[in-house]
C-alpha positions as CSV (number, residue, x, y, z in Angstrom):
1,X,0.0,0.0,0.0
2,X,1.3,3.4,-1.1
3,X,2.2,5.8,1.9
4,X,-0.5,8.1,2.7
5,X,0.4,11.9,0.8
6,X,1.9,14.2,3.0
7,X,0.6,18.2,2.6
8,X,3.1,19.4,4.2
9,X,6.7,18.1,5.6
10,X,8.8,20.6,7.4
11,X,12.6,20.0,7.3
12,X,15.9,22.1,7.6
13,X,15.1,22.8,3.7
14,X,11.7,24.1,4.3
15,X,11.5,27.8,2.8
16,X,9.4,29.3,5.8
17,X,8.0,32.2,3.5
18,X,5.6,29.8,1.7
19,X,3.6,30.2,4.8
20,X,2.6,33.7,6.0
21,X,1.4,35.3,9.0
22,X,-1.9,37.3,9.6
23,X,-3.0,38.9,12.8
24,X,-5.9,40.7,13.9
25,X,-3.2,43.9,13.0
26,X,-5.6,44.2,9.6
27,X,-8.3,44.7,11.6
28,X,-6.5,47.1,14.0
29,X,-5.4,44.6,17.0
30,X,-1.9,44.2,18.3
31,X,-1.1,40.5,17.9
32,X,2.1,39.7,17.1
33,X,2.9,35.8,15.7
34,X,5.4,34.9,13.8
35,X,6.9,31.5,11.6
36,X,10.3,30.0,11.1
37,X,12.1,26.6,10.8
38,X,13.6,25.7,14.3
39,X,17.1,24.1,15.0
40,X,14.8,20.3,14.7
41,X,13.4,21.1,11.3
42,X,10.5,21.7,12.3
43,X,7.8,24.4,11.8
44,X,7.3,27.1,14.1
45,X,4.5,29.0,14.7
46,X,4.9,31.6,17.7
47,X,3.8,34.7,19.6
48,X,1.5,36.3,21.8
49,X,-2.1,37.1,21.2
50,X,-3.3,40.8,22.7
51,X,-7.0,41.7,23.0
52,X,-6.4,45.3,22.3
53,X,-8.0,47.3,20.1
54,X,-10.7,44.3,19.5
55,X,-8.1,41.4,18.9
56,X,-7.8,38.1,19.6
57,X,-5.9,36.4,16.8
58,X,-2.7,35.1,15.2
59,X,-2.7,32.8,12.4
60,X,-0.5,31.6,9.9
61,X,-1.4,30.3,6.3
62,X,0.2,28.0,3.4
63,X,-1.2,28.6,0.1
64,X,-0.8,26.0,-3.3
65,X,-2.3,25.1,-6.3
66,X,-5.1,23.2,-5.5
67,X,-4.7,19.8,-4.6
68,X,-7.8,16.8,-5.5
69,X,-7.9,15.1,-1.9
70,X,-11.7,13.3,-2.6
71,X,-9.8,10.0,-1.9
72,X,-8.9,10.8,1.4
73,X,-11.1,11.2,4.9
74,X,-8.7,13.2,7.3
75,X,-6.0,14.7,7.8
76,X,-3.3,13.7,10.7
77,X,-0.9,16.3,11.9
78,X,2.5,15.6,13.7
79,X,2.8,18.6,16.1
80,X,4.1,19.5,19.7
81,X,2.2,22.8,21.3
82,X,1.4,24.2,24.3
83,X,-1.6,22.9,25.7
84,X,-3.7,25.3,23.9
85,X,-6.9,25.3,21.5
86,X,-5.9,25.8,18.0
87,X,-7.9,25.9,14.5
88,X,-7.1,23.7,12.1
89,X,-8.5,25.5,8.8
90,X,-9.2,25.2,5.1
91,X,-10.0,26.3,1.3
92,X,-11.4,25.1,-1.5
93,X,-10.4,27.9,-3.2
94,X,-7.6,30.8,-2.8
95,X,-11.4,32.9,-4.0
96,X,-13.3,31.4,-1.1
97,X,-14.0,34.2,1.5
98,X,-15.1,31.4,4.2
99,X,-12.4,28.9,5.7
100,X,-13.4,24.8,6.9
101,X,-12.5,24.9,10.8
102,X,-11.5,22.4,13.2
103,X,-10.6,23.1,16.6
104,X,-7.8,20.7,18.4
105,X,-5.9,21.0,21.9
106,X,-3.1,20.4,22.1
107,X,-1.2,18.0,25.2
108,X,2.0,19.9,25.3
109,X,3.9,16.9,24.3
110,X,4.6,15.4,20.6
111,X,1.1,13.7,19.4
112,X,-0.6,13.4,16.0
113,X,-4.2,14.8,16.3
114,X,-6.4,13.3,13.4
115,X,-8.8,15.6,11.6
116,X,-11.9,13.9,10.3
117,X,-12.3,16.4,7.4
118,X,-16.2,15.8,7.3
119,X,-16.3,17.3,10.5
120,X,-14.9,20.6,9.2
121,X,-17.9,23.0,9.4
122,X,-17.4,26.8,7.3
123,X,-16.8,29.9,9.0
124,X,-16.0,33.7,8.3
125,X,-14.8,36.0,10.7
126,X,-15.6,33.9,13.5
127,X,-18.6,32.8,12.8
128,X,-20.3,29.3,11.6
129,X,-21.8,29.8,8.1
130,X,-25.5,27.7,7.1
131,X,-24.0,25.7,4.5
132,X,-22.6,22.2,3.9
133,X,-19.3,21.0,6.2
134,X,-16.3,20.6,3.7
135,X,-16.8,18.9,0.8
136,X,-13.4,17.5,0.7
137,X,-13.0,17.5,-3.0
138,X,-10.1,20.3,-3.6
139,X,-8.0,21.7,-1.4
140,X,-6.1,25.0,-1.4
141,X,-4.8,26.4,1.8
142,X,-3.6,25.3,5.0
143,X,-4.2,27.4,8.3
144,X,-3.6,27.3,11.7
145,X,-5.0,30.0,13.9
146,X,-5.1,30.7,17.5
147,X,-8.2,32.6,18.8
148,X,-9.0,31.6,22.3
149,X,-10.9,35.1,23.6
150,X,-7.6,36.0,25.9
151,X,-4.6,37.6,25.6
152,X,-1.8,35.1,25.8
153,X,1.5,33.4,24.4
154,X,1.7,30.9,21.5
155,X,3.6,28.1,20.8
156,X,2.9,25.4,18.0
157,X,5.4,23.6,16.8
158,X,5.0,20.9,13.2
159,X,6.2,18.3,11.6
160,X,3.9,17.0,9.1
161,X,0.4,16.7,7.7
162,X,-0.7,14.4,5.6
163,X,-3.9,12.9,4.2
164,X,-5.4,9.5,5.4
């Protein structure tokens, strides 16, 4: 049996600025994430999230032509963060205004969280759309996002996603 397509792998050789930070600083807030590759290879997504001026979010987003995935019914991510509630997120489309969210905590230890991708339900800005959960047909963009209604400090560090 072939092995399950990965998404994403981070290693040493990962060019970090195929995935880009947004805050709530388009929308006037303070939050300040950021993204690298760490010393392991791994990616890193970091920061602190600040409440002023009506913030509360840092994510961090990996766009690509889009990818056919109907074959597959999750998506399992290798990742180490801090205890946390984080968004797993996607698009159809690079047009689509509204993202596919699933939220995940993390233990604070290395774990692979698996994402049924049926259970993904649409959102914009926050909030749940009427309309059909993701149709997991094509896929776009990656996002994780950290939103959690307090100001606090961020750490999520990846390895890998891949479908299943």
């Amino acid at each position: 049996m072939a092995a399950a397509p990965l998404l994403f792998d981070f290693t040493s050789n990962t060019d970090p600025t195929t995935w880009r930070v947004v805050d709530d600083v388009v929308m006037g807030g303070r939050s300040d994430g950021h993204f690298k590759i760490n010393e392991a290879g791994n990616g890193l997504f970091y920061g602190e999230v600040s409440l002023e001026n009506n913030g509360g979010f840092s994510s961090v987003r990996h766009r690509f032509k889009s990818k056919q995935v109907s074959d597959y019914s999750h998506c399992v991510i290798r990742l180490k963060g801090d205890g946390r509630r984080y968004q797993l997120r996607f698009k159809s489309s690079p047009d689509d205004a509204h993202s596919y969210v699933y939220y995940f905590t993390t233990t604070g230890e290395w774990e692979e969280i698996t994402v049924p991708l049926a259970e993904m339900y649409p959102t914009f800005r926050g909030r749940k759309l009427r309309m059909p959960n993701y149709p997991g047909e094509q896929l776009a963009e990656i996002a994780f996002l950290i939103g959690n209604k307090e100001a606090q400090a961020f750490r999520l560090e990846l390895d890998y996603l891949r479908l299943a």
